[in-house]
N, CA, C and O of each residue as an XYZ file, in Angstrom:
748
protein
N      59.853      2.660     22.354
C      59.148      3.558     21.451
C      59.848      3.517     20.092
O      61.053      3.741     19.977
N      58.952      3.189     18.953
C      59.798      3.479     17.782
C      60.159      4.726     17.322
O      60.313      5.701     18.056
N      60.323      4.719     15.900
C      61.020      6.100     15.837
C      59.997      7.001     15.239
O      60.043      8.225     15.360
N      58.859      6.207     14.439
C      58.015      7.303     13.938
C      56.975      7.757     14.672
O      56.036      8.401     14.205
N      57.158      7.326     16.238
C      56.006      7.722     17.178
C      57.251      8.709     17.834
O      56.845      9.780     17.382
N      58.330      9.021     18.496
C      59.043      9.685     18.543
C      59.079     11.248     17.658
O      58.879     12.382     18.095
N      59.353     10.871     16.520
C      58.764     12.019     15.382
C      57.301     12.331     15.289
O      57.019     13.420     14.790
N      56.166     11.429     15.752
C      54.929     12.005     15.846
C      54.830     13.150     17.057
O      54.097     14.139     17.066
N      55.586     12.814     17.863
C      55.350     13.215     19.455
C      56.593     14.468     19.611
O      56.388     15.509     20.234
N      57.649     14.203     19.051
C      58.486     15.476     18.926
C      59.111     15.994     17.661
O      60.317     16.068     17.428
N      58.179     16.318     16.930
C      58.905     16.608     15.011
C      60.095     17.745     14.971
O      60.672     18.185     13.976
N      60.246     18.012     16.052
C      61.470     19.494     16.018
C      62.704     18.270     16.325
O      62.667     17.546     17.320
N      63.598     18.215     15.449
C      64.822     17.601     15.898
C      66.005     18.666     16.033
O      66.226     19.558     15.214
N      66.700     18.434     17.156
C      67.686     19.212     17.352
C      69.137     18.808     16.995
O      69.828     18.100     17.727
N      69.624     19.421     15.566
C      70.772     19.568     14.931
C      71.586     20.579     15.793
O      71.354     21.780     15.928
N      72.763     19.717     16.445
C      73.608     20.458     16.836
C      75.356     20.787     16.394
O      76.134     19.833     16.395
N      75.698     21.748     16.146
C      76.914     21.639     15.751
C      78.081     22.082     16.856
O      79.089     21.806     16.205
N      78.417     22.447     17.751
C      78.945     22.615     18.632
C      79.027     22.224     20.161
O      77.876     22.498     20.502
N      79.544     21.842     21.094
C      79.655     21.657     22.167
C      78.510     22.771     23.514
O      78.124     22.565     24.665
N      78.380     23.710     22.696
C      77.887     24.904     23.622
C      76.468     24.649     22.844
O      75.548     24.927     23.614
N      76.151     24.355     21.992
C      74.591     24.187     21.022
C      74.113     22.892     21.536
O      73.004     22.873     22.071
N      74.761     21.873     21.450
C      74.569     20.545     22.349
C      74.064     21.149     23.652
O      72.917     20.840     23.974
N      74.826     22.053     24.534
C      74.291     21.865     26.008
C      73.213     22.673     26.007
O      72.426     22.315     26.883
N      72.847     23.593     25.410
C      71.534     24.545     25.723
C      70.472     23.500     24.893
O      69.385     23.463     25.468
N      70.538     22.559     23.556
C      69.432     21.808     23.164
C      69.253     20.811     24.131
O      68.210     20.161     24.070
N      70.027     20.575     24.966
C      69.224     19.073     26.115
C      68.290     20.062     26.889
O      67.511     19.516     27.670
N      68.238     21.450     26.802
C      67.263     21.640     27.692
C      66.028     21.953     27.009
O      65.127     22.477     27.664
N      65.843     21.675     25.642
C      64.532     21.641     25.015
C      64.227     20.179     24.802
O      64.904     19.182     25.053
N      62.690     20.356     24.124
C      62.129     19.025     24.211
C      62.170     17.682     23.143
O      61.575     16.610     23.255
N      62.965     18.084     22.222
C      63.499     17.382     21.249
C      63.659     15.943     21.588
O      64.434     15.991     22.543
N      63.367     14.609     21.356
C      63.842     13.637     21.656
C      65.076     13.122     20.775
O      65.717     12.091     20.983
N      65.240     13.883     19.936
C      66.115     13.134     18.650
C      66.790     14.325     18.542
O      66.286     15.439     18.399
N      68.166     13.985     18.630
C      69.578     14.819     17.871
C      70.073     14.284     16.918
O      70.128     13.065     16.752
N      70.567     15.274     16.045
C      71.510     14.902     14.880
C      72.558     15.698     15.524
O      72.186     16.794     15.944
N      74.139     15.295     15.741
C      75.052     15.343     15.837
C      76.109     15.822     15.059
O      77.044     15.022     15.033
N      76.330     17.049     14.289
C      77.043     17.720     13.340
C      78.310     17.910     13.399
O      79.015     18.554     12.622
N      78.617     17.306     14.390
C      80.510     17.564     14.609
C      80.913     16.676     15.341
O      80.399     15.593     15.621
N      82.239     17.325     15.793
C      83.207     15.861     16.663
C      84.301     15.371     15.961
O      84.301     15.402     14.730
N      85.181     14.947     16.560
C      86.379     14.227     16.317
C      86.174     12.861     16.426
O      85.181     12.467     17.038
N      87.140     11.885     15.813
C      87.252     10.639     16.235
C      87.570     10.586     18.104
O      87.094      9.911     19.017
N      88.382     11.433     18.043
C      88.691     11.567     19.936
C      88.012     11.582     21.050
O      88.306     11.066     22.128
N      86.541     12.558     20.577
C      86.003     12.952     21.275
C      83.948     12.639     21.358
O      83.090     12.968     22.177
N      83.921     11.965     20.215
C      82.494     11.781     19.154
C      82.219     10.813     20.361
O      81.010     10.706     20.154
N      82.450      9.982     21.534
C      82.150      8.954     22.123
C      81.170      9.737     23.453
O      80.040      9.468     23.861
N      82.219     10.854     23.907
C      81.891     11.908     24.967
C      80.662     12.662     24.313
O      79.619     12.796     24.953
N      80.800     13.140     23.054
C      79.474     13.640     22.847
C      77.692     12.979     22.904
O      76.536     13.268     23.216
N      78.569     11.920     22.348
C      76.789     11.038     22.049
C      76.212     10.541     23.719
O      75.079     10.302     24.138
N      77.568     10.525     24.388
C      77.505      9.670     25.851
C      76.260     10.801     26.713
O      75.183     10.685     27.298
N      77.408     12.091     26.260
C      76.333     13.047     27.174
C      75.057     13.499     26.662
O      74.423     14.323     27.322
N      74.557     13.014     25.456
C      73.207     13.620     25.046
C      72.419     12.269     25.362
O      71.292     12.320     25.855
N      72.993     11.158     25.087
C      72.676      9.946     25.397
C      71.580      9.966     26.771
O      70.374      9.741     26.871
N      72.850     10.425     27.934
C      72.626     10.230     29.520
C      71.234     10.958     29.788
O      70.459     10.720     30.715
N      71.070     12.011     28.648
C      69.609     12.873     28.374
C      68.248     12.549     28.387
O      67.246     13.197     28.689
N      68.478     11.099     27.890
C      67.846      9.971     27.139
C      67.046     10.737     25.995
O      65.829     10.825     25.833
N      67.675     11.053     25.550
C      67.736     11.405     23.764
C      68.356     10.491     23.039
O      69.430      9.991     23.373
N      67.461     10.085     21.549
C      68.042      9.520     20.237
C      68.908     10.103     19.928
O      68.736     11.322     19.918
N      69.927      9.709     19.622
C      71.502     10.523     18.808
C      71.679      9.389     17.861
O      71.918      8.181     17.865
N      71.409     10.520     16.929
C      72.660      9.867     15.217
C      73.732     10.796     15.249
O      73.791     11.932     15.722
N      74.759      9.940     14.521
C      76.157     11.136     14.224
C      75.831     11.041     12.695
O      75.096     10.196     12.184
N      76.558     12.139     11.989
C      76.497     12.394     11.001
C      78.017     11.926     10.899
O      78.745     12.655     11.574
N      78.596     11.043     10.325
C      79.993     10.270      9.700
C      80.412     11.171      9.018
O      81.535     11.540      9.362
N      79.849     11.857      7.923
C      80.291     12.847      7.005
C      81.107     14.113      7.378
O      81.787     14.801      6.617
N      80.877     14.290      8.828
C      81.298     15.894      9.515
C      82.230     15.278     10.782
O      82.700     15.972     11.684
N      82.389     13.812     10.644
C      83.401     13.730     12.498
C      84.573     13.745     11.263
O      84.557     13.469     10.064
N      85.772     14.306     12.395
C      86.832     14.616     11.768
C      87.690     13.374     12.096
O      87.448     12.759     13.134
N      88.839     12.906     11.138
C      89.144     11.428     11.309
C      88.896     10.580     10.353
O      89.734      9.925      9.734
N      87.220     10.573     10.152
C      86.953      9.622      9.460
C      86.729      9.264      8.203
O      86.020     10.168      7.760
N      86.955      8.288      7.154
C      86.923      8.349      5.732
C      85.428      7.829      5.935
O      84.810      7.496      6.946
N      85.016      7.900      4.326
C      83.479      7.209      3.757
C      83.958      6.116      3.507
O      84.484      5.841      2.429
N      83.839      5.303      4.519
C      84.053      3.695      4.395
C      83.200      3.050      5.791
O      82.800      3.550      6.843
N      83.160      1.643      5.175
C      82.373      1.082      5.899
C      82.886      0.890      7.569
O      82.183      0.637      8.548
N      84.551      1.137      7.479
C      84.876      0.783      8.625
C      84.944      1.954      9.480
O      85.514      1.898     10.570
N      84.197      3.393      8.892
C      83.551      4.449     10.251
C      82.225      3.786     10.490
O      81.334      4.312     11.157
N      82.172      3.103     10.157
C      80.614      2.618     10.813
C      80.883      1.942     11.206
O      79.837      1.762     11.829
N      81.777      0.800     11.667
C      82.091      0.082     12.906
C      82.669      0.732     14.008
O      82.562      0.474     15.207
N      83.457      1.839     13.281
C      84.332      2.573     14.853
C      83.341      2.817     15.687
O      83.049      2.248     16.739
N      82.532      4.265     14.797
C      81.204      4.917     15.427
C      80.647      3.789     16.003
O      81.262      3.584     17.049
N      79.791      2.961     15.836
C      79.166      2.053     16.911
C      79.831      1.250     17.996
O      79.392      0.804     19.056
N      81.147      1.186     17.365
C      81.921      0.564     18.659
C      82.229      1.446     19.549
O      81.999      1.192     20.731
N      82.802      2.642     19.177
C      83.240      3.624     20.111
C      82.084      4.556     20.991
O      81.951      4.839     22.182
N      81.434      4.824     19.913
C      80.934      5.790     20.342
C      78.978      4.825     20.934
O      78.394      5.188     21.955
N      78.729      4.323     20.517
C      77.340      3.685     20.496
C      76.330      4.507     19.566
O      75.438      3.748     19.189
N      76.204      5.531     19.175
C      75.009      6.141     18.857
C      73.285      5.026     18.433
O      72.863      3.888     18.637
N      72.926      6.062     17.895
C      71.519      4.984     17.914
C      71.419      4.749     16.274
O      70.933      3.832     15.612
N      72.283      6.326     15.809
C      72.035      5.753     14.491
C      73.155      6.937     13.913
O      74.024      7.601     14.478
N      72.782      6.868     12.816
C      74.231      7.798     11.467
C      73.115      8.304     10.353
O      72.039      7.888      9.923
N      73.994      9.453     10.129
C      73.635      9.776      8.813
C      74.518     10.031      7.900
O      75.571     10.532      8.293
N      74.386      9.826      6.769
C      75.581     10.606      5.804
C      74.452     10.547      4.459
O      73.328     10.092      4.245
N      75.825     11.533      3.503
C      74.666     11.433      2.177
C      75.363     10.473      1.493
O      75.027     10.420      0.310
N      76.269      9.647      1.835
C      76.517      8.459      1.246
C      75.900      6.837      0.823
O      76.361      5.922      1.506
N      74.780      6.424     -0.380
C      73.821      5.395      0.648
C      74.900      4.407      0.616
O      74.265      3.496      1.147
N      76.210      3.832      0.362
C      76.583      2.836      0.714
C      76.727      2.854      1.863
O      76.116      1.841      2.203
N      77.321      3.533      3.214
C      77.458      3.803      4.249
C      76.210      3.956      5.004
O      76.083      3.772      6.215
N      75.247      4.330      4.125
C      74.109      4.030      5.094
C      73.317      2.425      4.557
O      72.844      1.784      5.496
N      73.242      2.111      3.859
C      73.267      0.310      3.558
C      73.876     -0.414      4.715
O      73.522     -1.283      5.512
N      75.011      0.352      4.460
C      76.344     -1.118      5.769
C      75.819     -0.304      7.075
O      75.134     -1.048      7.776
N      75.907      0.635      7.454
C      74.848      0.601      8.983
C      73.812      0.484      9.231
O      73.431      0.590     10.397
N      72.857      0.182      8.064
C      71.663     -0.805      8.615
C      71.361     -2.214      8.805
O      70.422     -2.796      9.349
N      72.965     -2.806      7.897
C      73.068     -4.062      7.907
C      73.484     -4.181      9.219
O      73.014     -5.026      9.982
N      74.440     -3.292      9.564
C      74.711     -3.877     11.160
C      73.591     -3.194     12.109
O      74.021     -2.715     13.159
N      72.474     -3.116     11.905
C      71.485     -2.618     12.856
C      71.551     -1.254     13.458
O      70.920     -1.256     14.514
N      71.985     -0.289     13.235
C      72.002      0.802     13.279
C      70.891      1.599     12.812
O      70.414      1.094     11.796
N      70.365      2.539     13.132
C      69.148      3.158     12.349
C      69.933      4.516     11.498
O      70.851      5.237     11.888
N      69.220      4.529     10.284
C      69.654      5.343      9.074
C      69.108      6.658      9.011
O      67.996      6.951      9.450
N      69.940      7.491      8.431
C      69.208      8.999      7.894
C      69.868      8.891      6.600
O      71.088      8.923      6.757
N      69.580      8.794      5.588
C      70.274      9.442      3.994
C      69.940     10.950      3.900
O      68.764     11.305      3.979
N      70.898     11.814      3.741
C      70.702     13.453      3.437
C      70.730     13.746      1.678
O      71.549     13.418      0.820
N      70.050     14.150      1.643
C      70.241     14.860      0.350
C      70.122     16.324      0.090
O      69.302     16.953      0.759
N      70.758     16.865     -0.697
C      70.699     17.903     -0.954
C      70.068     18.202     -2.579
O      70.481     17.824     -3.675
N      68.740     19.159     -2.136
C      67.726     19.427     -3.350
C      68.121     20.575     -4.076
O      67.560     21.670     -4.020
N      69.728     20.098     -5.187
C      70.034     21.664     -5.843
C      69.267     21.540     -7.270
O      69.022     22.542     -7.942
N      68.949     20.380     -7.632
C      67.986     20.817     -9.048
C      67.051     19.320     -9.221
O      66.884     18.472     -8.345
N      66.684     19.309    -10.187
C      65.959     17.962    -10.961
C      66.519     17.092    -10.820
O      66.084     16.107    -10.224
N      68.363     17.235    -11.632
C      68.838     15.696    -11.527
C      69.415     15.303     -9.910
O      70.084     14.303     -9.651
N      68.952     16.412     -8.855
C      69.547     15.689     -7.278
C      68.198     14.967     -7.046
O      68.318     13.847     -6.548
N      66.852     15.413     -7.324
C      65.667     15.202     -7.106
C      65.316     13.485     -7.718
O      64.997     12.453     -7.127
N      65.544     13.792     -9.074
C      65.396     12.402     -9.380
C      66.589     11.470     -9.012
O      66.365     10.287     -9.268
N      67.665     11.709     -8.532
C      68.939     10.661     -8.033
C      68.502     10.227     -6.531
O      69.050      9.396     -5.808
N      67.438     10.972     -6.286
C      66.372     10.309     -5.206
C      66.001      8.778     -4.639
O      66.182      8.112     -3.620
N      65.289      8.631     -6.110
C      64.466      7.816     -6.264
C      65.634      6.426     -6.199
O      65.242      5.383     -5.676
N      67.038      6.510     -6.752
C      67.835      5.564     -7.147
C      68.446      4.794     -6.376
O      68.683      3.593     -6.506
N      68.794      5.744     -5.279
C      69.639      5.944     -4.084
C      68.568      4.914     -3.499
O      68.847      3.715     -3.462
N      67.168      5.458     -2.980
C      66.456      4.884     -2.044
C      66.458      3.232     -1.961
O      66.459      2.441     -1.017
N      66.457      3.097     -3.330
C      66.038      1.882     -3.627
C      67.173      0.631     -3.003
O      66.998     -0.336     -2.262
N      68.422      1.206     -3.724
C      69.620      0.800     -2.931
C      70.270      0.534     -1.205
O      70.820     -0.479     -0.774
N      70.027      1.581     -0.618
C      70.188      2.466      0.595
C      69.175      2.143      1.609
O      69.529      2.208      2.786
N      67.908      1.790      1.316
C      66.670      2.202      1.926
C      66.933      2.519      3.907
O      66.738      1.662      4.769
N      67.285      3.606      4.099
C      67.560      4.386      4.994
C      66.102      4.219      5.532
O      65.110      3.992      4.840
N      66.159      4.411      7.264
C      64.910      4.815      7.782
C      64.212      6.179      7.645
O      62.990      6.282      7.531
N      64.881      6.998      7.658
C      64.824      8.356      7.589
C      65.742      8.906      6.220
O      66.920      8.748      5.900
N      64.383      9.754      5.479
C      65.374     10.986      4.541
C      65.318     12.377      4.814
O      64.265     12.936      5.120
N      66.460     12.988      4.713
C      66.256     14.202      5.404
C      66.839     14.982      3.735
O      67.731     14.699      2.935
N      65.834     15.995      3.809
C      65.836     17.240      2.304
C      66.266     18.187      2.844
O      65.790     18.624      3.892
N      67.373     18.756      2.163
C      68.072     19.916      2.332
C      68.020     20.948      0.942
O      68.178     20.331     -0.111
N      67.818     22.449      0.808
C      66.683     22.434      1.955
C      65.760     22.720      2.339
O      64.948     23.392      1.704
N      65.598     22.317      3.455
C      63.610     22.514      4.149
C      63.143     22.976      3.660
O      62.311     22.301      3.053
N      63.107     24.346      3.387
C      62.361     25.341      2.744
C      61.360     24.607      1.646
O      60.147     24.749      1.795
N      61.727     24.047      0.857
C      61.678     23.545     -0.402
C      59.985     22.577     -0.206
O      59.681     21.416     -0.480
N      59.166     23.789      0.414
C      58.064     22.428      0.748
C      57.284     21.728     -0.358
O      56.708     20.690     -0.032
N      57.172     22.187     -1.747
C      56.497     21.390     -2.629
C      57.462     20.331     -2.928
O      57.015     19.271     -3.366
N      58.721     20.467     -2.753
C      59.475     19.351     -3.213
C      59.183     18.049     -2.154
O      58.746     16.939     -2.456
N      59.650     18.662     -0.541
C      59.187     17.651      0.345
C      57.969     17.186      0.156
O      57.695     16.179      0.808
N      57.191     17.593     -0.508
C      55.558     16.991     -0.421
C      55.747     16.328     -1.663
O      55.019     15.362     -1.433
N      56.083     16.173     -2.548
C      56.444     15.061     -3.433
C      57.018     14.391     -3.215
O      56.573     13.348     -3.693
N      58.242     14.171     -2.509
C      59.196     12.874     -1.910
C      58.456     12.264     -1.180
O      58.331     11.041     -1.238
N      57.717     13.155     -0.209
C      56.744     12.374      1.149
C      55.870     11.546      0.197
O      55.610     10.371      0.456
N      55.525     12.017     -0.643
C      53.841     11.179     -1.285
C      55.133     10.173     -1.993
O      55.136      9.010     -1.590
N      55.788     10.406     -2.610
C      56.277      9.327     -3.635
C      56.974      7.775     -2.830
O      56.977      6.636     -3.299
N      57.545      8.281     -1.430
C      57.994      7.579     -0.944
C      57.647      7.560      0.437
O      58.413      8.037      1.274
N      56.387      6.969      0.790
C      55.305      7.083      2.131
C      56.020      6.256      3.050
O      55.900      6.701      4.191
N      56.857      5.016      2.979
C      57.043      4.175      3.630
C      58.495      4.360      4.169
O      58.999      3.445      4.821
N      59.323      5.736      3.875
C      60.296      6.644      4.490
C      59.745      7.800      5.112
O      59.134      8.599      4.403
N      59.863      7.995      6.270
C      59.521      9.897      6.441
C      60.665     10.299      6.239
O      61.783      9.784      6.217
N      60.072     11.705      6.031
C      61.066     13.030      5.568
C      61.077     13.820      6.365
O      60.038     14.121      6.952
N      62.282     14.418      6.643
C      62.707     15.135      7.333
C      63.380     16.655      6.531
O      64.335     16.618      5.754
N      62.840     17.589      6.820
C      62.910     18.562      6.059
C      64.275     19.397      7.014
O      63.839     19.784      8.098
N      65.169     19.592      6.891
C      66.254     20.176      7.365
C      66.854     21.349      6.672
O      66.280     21.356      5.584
N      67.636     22.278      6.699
C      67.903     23.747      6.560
C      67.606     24.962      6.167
O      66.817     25.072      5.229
N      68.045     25.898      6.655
C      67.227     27.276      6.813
C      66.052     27.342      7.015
O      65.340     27.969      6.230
N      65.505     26.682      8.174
C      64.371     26.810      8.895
C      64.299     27.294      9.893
O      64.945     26.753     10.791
N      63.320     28.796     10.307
C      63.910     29.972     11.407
C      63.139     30.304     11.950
O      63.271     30.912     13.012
N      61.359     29.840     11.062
C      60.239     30.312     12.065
C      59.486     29.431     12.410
O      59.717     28.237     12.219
N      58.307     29.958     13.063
C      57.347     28.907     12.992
C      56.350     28.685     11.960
O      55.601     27.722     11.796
N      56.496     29.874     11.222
C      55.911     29.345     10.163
C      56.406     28.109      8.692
O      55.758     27.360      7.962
N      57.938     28.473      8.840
C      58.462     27.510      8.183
C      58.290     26.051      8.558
O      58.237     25.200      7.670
N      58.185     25.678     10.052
C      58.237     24.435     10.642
C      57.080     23.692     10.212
O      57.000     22.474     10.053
N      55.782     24.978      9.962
C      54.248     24.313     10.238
C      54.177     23.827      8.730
O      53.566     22.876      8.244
N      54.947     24.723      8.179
C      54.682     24.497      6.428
C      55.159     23.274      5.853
O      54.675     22.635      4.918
N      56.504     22.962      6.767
C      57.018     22.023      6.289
C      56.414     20.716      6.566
O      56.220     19.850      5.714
N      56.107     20.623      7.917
C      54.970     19.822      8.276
C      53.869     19.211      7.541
O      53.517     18.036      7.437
N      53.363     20.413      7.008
C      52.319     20.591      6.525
C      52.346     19.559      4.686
O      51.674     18.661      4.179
N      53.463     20.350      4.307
C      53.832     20.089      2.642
C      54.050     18.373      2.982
O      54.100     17.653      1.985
N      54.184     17.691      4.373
C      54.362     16.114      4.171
C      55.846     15.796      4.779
O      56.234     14.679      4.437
N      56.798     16.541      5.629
C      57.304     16.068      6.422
C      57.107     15.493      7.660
O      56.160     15.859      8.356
N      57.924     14.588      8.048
C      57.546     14.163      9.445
C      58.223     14.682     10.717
O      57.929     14.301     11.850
N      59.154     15.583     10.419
C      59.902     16.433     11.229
C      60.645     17.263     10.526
O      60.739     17.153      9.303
N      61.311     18.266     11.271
C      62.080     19.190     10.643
C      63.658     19.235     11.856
O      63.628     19.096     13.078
N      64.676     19.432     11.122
C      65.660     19.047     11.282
C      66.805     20.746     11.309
O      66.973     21.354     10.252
N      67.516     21.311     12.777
C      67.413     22.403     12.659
C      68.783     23.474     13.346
O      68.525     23.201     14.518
N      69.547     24.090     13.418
C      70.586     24.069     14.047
C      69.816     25.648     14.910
O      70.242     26.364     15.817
N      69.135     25.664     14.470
C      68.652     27.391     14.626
C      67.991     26.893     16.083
O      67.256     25.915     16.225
N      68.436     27.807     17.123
C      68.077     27.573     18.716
C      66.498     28.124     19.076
O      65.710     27.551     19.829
N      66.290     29.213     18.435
C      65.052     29.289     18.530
C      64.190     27.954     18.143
O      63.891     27.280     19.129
N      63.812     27.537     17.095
C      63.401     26.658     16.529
C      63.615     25.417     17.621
O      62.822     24.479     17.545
N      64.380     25.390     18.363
C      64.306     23.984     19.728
C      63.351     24.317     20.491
O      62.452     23.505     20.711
N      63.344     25.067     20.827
C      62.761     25.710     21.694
C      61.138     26.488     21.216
O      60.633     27.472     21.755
N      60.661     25.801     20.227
C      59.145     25.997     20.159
C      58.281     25.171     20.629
O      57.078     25.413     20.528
């Protein structure tokens, strides 16, 4: 299954940041985790057990502890740990793990115009499978990234708490929403 029939079929992705948030999201229907924590020590045990779930897991490189923004956490992470894919808001780091076949998330964070238009720059460079907008809320913005850049989905990620936020975001032209909030797994 690819990944944008995955996101057609389950758009709630479950962002987890803890060990105890990990075990209550394998019991919702999420096929795809984002991975918010971890050590170099331990990041292998995490992905293993959401893995065994048969859930998609990306780690987020940016939040395991250990590791610098260099290309050579993206060899550890796939050597050590396997995941399916990474995210960071770094696009060189996400460039060099798609070169080595890894699947991509680029994060950005939407604090004004010039993060909005450093968008467009990044992509071009980076071209990540997945962009995830931080945050979510922000649905006219996601509905301009979605239209401007059709041949990435967007993933609308933080402070998203209801269901009405999820549908909106949906709605404004994401292809999932991205979420640490437990309710929200569990819709």
């Amino acid at each position: 299954m690819d990944l944008q029939e995955i996101l057609r079929e389950s758009p709630i992705i479950a962002a987890v940041k803890d060990r105890e948030g990990m075990r209550t999201a394998l019991g919702c229907d999420s096929q795809i985790f984002f991975v918010l924590f971890g050590t170099i020590c331990d990041i292998d045990e995490i992905v293993s057990e959401i893995k065994a779930a048969g859930k998609t897991v990306f780690v987020h490189l940016d939040l395991v502890e250990g590791l610098a923004g260099k290309d050579i956490a993206v060899d550890f992470i796939q050597k050590v740990a396997s995941p399916d894919g990474i995210i960071s808001t770094k696009p060189s780091l996400v460039k060099y793990a798609k070169s080595r076949g890894l699947l991509t998330v680029q994060r950005f964070f939407l604090l004004d115009s010039l993060a909005a238009a450093n968008i467009d720059r990044q992509l071009i460079s980076s071209r990540p499978d997945l962009l995830e907008i931080l945050p979510g809320l922000m649905t006219s913005s996601i509905g301009e990234i979605a239209h401007k850049h059709p041949e990435t989905p967007v993933i609308a990620g933080g402070l998203i708490r209801t269901k009405e936020e999820v549908l909106a975001a949906l709605k404004a032209g994401a292809a999932a929403v991205s979420s640490t909030n437990r309710n929200v797994w569990f819709m």
